[in-house]
Structures are given as structure tokens and as C-alpha cells.
C-alpha positions as CSV (number, residue, x, y, z in Angstrom):
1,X,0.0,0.0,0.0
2,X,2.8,2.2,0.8
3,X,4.3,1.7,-2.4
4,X,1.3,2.6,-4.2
5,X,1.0,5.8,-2.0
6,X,4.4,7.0,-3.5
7,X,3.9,6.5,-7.1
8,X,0.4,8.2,-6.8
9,X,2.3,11.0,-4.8
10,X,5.0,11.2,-7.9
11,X,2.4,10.9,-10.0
12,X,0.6,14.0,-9.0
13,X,3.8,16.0,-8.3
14,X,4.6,15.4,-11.8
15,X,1.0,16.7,-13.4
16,X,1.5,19.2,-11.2
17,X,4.8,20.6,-12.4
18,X,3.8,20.3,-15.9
19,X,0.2,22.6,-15.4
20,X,2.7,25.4,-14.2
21,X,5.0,24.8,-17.4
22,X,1.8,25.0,-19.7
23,X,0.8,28.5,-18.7
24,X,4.1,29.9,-19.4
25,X,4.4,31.6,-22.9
26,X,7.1,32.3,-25.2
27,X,8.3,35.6,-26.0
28,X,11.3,38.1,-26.0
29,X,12.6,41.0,-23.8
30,X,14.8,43.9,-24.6
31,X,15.7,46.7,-22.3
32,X,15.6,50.4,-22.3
33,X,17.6,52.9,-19.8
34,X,16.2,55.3,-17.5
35,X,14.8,58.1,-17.2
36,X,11.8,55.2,-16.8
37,X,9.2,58.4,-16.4
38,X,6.9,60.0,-17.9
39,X,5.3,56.4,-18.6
40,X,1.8,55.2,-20.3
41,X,0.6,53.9,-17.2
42,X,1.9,56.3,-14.2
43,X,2.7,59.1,-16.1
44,X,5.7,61.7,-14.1
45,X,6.8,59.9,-10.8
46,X,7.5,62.5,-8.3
47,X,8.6,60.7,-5.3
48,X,9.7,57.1,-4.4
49,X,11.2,54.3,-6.3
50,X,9.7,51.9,-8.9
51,X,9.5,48.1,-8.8
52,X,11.4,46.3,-11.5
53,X,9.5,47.5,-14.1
54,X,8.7,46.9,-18.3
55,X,7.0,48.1,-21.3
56,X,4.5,45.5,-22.9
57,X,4.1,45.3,-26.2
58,X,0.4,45.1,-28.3
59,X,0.9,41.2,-27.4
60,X,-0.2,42.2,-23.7
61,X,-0.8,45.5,-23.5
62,X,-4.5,45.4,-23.6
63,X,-5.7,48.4,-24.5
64,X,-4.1,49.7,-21.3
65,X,-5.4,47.4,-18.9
66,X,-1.8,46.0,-18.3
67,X,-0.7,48.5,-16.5
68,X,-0.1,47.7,-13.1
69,X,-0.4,43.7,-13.9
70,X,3.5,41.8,-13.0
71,X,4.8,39.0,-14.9
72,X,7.3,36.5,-14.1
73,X,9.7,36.7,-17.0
74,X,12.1,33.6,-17.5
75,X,15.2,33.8,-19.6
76,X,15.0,30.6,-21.7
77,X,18.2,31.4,-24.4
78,X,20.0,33.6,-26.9
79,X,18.2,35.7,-29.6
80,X,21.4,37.0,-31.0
81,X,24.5,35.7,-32.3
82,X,26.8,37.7,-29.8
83,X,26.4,35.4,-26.9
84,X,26.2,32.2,-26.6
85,X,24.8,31.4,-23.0
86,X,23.0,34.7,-21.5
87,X,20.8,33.5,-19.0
88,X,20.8,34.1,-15.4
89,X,17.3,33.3,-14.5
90,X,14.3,34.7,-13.8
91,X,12.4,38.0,-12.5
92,X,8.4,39.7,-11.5
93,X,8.3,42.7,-13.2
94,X,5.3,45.1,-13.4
95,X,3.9,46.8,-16.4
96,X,4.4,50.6,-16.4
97,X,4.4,51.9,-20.0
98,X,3.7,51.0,-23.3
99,X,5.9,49.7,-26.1
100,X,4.3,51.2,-29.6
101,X,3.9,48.8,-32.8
102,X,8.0,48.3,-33.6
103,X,8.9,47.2,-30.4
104,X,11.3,44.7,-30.9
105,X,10.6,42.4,-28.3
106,X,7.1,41.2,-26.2
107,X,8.6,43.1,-22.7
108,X,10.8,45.7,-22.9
109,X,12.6,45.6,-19.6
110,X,14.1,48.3,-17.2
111,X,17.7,47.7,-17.4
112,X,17.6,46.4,-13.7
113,X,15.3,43.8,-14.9
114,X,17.3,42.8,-17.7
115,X,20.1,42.3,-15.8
116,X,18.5,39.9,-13.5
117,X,17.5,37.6,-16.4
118,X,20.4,38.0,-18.7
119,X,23.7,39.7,-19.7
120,X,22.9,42.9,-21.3
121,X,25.3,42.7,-23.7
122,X,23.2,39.7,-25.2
123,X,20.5,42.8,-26.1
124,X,17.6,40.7,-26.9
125,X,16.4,37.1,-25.7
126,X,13.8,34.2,-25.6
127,X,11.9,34.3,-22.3
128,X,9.0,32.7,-21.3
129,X,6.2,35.0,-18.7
130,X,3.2,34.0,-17.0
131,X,0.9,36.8,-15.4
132,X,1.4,36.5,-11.5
């Protein structure tokens, strides 16, 4: 019975595990450099310091009803030839501004951000996000 118990409890660890994998999405993320203000979603920030913060793109944007939301963006590999291995791992960031039709990448990061996730000199790279 015991052994029955285990593989049940593997069992469900394992469905588990993969229904937190299935809501991530791909994407990319570039970075921009402060001044991070005036913004699309706060507009000129007078006092006090900002979260790690990005720009969404029209894939999430919304109509405007990002702002505010926070993503867990995942550094999955390299989108440019310059380095081979950028990755450092993951970071929440919240949505503060709006990255217009050209944006080069799904979340434009604050270069804090960035820098969690990757080497910056990597520019742009594949990420997976999930709303959080």
C-alpha cells in the first residue's frame, strides 16, 4: 500500500509541475535605460522608487489594462549571435508603459530587470512570462 501511496504521490507531483509549465508563454525582452518616467501607465513619478518594471508590447498591452499587472519573466536562451549562453534566471516585473507597434521584443525591460535575467550585452532574448 505504501508503495502505491508514493507513485500516486510522484504521479501528481509530476501533473503538477507540468500545469505550471503550460501556462508559461514564449516571447522576448529587450531593455531600455532610464529616465523610466513619464510612462503610459503612471505618467511623471514624483517621489519614491519603482518596482522592477517593463514596457508591454500590443501582445499584452491590452488596451491599457496591463498597467499595473506583473509577470514572471524567465530567460529561456539567446536571440542574438553575440552570446552564446545569456541566461541568469528569472524576475516579476510590473507593467508601467507601453511599447508602440516596432517594439522589438514582447517586454521591454528596465535595465535592472534585464540584468536579472540575462547579460545585457546579449540585447535581446527568448523568455517565457506568465501573469502572476
Amino acid at each position: 500500500m505504501e508503495a502505491r501511496m508514493r507513485v500516486l504521490m510522484i504521479i501528481i507531483g509530476m501533473v503538477a509541475s507540468l500545469a505550471s509549465v503550460a501556462y508559461a508563454i514564449p516571447g522576448t525582452a529587450t531593455f531600455y535605460t532610464p529616465p523610466y518616467s513619464p510612462n503610459a501607465c503612471i505618467g511623471v513619478r514624483v517621489n519614491g522608487t519603482l518596482p522592477l518594471i517593463a514596457a508591454a508590447s500590443n501582445v499584452i498591452w491590452d488596451n491599457g489594462a496591463a498597467c499595473g499587472r506583473n509577470y514572471r519573466v524567465t530567460c529561456t536562451g539567446t536571440n542574438s549571435e553575440g552570446i552564446a549562453q545569456p541566461c541568469r534566471g528569472s524576475v516579476v516585473v510590473q507593467i508601467i508603459d507601453y511599447c508602440p507597434p516596432g517594439c522589438r521584443a514582447t517586454f521591454d525591460l528596465s535595465q535592472e530587470a534585464f540584468a536579472l535575467i540575462a547579460d545585457p550585452n546579449a540585447g535581446k532574448v527568448n523568455i517565457d512570462y506568465e501573469q502572476v
